[in-house]
Each structure stands twice: as structure tokens, then as C-alpha cells.
DRENBA-895628 format. One record per residue (C-alpha): residue in three letters; x, y, z. Coordinates in nm, 2 decimals, always signed. Example, Ala and Ser with C-alpha at 12.3 -4.5 7.8 and 13.67 -1.06 7.14 Angstrom:
! DRENBA-895628
ALA|+1.23|-0.45|+0.78
SER|+1.37|-0.11|+0.71
! end
This chain:
! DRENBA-895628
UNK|+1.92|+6.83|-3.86
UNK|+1.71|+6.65|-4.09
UNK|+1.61|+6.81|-4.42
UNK|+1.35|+6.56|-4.52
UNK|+1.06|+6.58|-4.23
UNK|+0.78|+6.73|-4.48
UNK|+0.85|+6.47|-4.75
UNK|+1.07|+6.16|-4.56
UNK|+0.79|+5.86|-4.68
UNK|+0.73|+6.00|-5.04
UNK|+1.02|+5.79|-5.23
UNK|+0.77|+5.45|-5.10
UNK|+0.60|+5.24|-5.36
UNK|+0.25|+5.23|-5.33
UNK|-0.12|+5.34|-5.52
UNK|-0.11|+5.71|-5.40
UNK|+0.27|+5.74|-5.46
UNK|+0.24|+5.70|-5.85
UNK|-0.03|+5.95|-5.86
UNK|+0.07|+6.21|-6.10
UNK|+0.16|+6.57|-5.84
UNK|-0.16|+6.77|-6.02
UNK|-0.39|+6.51|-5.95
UNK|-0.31|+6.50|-5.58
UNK|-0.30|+6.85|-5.54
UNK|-0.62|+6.91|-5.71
UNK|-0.81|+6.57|-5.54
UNK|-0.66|+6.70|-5.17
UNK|-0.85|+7.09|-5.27
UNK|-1.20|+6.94|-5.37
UNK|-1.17|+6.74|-5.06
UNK|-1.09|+7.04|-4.85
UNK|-1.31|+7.22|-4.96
UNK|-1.61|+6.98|-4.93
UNK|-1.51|+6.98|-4.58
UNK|-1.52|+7.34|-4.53
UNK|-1.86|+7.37|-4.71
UNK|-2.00|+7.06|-4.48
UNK|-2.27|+7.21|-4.22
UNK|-2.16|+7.26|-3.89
UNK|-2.44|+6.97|-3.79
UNK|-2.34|+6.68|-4.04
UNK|-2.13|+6.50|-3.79
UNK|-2.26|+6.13|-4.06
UNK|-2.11|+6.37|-4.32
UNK|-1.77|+6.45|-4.10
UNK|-1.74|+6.07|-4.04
UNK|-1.78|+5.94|-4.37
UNK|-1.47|+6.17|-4.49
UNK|-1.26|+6.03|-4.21
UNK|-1.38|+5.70|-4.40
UNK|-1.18|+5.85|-4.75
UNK|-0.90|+5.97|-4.60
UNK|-0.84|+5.67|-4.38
UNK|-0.89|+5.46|-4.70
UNK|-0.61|+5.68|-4.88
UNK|-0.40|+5.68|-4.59
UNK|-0.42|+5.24|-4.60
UNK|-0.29|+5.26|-4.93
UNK|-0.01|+5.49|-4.92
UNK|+0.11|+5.30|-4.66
UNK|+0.27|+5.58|-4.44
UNK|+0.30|+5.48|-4.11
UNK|+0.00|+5.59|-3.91
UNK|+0.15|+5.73|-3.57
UNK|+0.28|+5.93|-3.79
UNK|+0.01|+6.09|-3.96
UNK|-0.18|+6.10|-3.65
UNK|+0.12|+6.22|-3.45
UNK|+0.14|+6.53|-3.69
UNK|-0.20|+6.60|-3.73
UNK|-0.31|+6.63|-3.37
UNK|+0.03|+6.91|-3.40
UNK|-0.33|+7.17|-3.54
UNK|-0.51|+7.10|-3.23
UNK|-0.41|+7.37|-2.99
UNK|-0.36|+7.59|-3.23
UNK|-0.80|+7.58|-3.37
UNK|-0.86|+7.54|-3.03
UNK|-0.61|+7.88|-2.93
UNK|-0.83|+8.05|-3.22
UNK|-1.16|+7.89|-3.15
UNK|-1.22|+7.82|-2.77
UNK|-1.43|+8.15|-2.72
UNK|-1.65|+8.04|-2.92
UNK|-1.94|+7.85|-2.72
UNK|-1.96|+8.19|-2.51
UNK|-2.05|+8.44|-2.79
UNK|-2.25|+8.25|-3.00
UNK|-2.63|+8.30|-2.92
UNK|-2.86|+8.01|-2.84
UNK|-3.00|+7.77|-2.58
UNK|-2.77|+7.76|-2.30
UNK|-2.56|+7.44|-2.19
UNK|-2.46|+7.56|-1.85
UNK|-2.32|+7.79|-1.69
UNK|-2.07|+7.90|-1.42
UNK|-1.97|+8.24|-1.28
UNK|-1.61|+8.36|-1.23
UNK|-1.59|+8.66|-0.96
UNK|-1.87|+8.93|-1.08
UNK|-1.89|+8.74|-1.46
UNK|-2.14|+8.46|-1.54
UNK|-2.00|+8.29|-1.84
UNK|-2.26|+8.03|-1.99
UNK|-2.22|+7.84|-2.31
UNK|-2.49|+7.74|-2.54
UNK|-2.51|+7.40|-2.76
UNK|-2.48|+7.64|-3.09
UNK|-2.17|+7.72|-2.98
UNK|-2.00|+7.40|-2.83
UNK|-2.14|+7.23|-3.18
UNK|-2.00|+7.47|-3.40
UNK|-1.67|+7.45|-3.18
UNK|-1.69|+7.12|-3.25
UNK|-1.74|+7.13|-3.65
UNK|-1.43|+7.39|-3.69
UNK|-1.22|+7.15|-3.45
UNK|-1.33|+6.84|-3.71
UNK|-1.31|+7.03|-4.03
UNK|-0.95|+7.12|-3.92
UNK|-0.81|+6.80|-3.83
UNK|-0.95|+6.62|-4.16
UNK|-0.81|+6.88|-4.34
UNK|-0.49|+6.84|-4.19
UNK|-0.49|+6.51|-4.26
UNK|-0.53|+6.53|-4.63
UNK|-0.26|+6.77|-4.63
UNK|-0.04|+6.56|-4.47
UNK|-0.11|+6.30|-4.68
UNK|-0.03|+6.48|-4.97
UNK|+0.33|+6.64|-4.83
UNK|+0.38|+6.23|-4.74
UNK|+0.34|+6.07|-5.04
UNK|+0.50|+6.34|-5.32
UNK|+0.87|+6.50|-5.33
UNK|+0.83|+6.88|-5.22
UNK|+1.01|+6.90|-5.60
UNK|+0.74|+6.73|-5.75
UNK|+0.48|+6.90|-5.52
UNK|+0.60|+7.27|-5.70
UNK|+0.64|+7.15|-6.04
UNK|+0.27|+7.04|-6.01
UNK|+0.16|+7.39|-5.83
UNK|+0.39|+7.55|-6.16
UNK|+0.21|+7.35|-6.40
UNK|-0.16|+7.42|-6.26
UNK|-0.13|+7.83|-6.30
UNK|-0.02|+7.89|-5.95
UNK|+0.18|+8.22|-5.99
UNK|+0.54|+8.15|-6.04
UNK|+0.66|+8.43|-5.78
UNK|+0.52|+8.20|-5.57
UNK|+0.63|+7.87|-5.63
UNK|+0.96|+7.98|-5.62
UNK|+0.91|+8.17|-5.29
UNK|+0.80|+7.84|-5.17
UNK|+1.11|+7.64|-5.34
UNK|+1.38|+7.90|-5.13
UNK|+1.19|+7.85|-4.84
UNK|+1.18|+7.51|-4.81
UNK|+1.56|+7.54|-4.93
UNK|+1.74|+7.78|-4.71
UNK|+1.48|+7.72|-4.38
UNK|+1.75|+7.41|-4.28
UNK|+2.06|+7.65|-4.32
UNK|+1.88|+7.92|-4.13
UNK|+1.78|+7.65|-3.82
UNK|+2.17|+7.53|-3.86
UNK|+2.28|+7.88|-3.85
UNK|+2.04|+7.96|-3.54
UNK|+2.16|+7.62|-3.35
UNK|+2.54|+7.78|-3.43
UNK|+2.39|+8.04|-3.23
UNK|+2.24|+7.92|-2.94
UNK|+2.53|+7.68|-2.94
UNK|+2.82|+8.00|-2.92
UNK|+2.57|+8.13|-2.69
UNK|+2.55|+7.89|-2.39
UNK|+2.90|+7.82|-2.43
UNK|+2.99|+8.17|-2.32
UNK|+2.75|+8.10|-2.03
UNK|+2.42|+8.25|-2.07
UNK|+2.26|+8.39|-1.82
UNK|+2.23|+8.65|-1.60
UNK|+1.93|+8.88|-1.55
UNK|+1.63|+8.91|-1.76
UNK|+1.69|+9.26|-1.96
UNK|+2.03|+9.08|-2.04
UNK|+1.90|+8.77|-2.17
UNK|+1.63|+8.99|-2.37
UNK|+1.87|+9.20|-2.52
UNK|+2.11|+8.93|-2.62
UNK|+1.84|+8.73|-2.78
UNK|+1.75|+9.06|-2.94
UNK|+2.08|+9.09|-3.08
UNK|+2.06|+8.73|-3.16
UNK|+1.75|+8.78|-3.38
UNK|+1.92|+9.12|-3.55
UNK|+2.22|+8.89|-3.65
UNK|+2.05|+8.65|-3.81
UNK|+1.86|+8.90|-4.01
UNK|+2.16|+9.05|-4.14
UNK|+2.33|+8.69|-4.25
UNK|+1.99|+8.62|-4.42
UNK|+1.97|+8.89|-4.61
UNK|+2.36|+8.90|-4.72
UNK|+2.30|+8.55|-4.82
UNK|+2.03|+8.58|-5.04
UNK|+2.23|+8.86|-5.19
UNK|+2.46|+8.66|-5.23
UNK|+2.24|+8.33|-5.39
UNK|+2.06|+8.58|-5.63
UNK|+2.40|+8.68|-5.77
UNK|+2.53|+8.33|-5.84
UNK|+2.22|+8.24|-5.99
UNK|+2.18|+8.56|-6.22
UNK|+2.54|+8.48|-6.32
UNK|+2.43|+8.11|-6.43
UNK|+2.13|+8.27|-6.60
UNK|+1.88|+8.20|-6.37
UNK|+1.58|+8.39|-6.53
UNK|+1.31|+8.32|-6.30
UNK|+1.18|+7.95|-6.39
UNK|+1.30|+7.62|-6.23
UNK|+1.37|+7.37|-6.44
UNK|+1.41|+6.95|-6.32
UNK|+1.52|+6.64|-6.52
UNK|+1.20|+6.49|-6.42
UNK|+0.85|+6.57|-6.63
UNK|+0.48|+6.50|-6.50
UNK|+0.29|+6.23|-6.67
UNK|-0.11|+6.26|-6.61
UNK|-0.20|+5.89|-6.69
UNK|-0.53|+5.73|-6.66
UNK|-0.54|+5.59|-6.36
UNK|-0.50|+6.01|-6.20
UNK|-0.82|+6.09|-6.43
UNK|-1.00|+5.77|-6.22
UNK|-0.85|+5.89|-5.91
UNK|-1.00|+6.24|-5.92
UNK|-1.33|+6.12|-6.14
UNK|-1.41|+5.88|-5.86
UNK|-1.28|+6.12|-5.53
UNK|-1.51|+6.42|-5.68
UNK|-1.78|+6.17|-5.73
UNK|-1.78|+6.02|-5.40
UNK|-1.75|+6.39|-5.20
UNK|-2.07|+6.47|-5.47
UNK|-2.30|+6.21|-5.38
UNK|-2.17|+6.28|-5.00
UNK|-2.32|+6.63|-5.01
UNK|-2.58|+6.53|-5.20
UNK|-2.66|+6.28|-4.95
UNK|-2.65|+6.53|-4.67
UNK|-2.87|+6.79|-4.82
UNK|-3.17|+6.53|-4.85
UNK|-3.17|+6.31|-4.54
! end
């Protein structure tokens, strides 16, 4: 399978791919969270970050059907979460329909604050996804290490995105021994072999991490990663986040008065 889908367009040459790691990460949380602190009625607001991040997506030039192929990936599951929404939240009623002995109506509160959570999630996305696309997952920890975030963590974060391929190879090995032995049969069969399935891989998992702490002990692992490659905050990643916190500034500030 292939182990580079998070990262595959971050070894490209452009503006956002010399950014220093800490920089992006910290420019990609301001921006985040001025979305998530936007009103749920500043749709200028909501376009005018889809302005920024478009701008940054130009010129990190990662192909767009791309980006917009992986960010719409969020949609069913805000909507999944969401949907209910427009039918609990009081005000004016939009319309409404009846279904047998219910009468379900939906009120413009509701459908615009539907709307607002389904925006705020997809530009978020989209800065995220920027971010993964443009910086080596390596990089992308070493940053997280170097701004405070709890090192249990990053390293939780480094096994993950290490071992998750050999567990999908392992669970394709599988499914692969599985169908070959002609699969099928009734349902409580198919349950209980994919149950046994599942309680296989558990055990391999767990013997192999046994089995990677030990070799790593023995090397003298002691609970910090180390890489040949250091950060370097330049100038040009103070500009970048002076001029992304002042621009997401003036955008609120523009909102709150007009």
C-alpha cells in the first residue's frame, strides 16, 4: 500500500514548503480558531477565509482536486453529527412536513447554524490539509515536540503513523487468507470469523509492540526521538505568522463593527 498519503506533496519546492514546522502549526491554530470563534451569521467573514486559504493553497502548489477531493472526505461525517439540528433549535419556522403522526418543521436558526458548523468544518479541514501537504509527518512532530506538546504524545502520534501501514498490510494478509479459503456461508458464520479476525489482530499487535519496545530499550531508547534534521525559525516564518494573525485580526475586527 502506500505509506506516504498524509504527506505525498510535502518534499515540493514552493513559499509554504520552506516554512519552518512551528510556524505552520501555530499559523494553521490561530486560523482555526478564528474560524471557530466566527458567528454563526458572518457568511462575508466565512468567505473571506476561503479567500486565505485558497491564497495559501496557490502557493504551495499542491494539486487542487486533491485538496478538495480530501476535504469534502468531512462532509458526511458534520452532516452525520449535525443534520438534527434545524429541528431542535427554536425559532421562526422554515417549513414544515409531517411524517405519519410527527410534524417535523425546521426553523431558519437552525438551517443557518447548520450551515455555519458545515462551513467552519470544511475551512478548517482545508487548513489542516494544507498543513499535513506541505510538511513531512517527521517534521510535523519535531515541531509539535518543540512547541511543549507533551512528549507521550508526540511519540504516540510517531508509532501510529509508523505501524498503521503494517497493521493494514497485516489485515489485507487477512482478508486475503480469508477469501481464499472461500468465505461465506451464513451470517453468524461470517460474524464470528470476522470476530476471530479482529481478536487475531489484537494479539499480533500487541506481541509486536512487545516486541519493538524491547529492541528499542535495548538500543537505549529512553523516550525522546531524535532526527538528523534541526528546525530553523527564519524571518520570513515571523512575517508569515505576523501577517496571517494580522489579517484574521482586522477580519474580526471588521465583522464585529459592520
Amino acid at each position: 500500500m502506500k505509506h506516504s498519503f498524509i504527506d505525498q506533496y510535502s518534499n515540493r519546492d514552493s513559499l509554504i514548503h520552506r516554512l519552518d514546522p512551528r510556524s505552520k502549526l501555530v499559523a494553521t491554530l490561530a486560523f482555526i480558531a478564528a474560524v471557530a470563534l466566527t458567528p454563526s451569521a458572518g457568511w462575508l467573514v466565512y468567505c473571506l477565509y476561503f479567500i486565505i486559504i485558497a491564497a495559501l493553497i496557490l502557493l504551495s502548489r499542491v494539486p487542487l482536486l486533491y485538496i478538495s477531493r480530501r476535504s469534502l472526505v468531512i462532509i458526511p461525517f458534520v452532516l452525520l453529527v449535525a443534520i438534527f439540528i434545524p429541528f431542535f433549535k427554536e425559532g421562526e419556522v422554515a417549513f414544515g412536513f409531517n411524517i405519519w403522526a410527527w410534524h417535523l418543521s425546521l426553523t431558519h436558526n437552525g438551517l443557518q447554524l447548520l450551515w455555519s458548523i458545515l462551513a467552519k468544518s470544511w475551512l478548517s479541514i482545508l487548513s489542516l490539509i494544507l498543513l499535513t501537504s506541505t510538511t513531512g509527518f517527521a517534521s510535523l512532530l519535531k515541531g509539535l515536540e518543540q512547541l511543549r506538546m507533551p512528549r507521550v504524545m508526540v511519540m504516540l502520534l510517531s508509532f501510529m503513523y509508523r505501524y498503521i501501514f503494517l497493521l493494514t498490510d497485516e489485515v489485507m494478509r487477512m482478508k486475503q487468507a480469508r477469501d481464499s479459503r472461500n468465505f461465506g456461508g451464513k451470517r453468524l458464520r461470517q460474524m464470528s470469523i470476522v470476530g476471530n479476525m479482529i481478536g487475531t489482530l489484537f494479539i499480533r499487535s500487541y506481541e509486536r509492540g512487545e516486541r519493538v519496545y524491547a529492541a528499542m530499550v535495548s538500543r537505549g531508547f529512553d523516550g525522546h526521538s531524535r532526527t538528523l534534521d534541526r528546525l530553523h525559525f527564519s524571518r520570513l516564518d515571523t512575517c508569515f505568522i505576523t501577517a496571517i494573525i494580522l489579517v484574521l485580526v482586522c477580519i474580526n475586527l471588521f465583522n464585529l463593527y459592520y
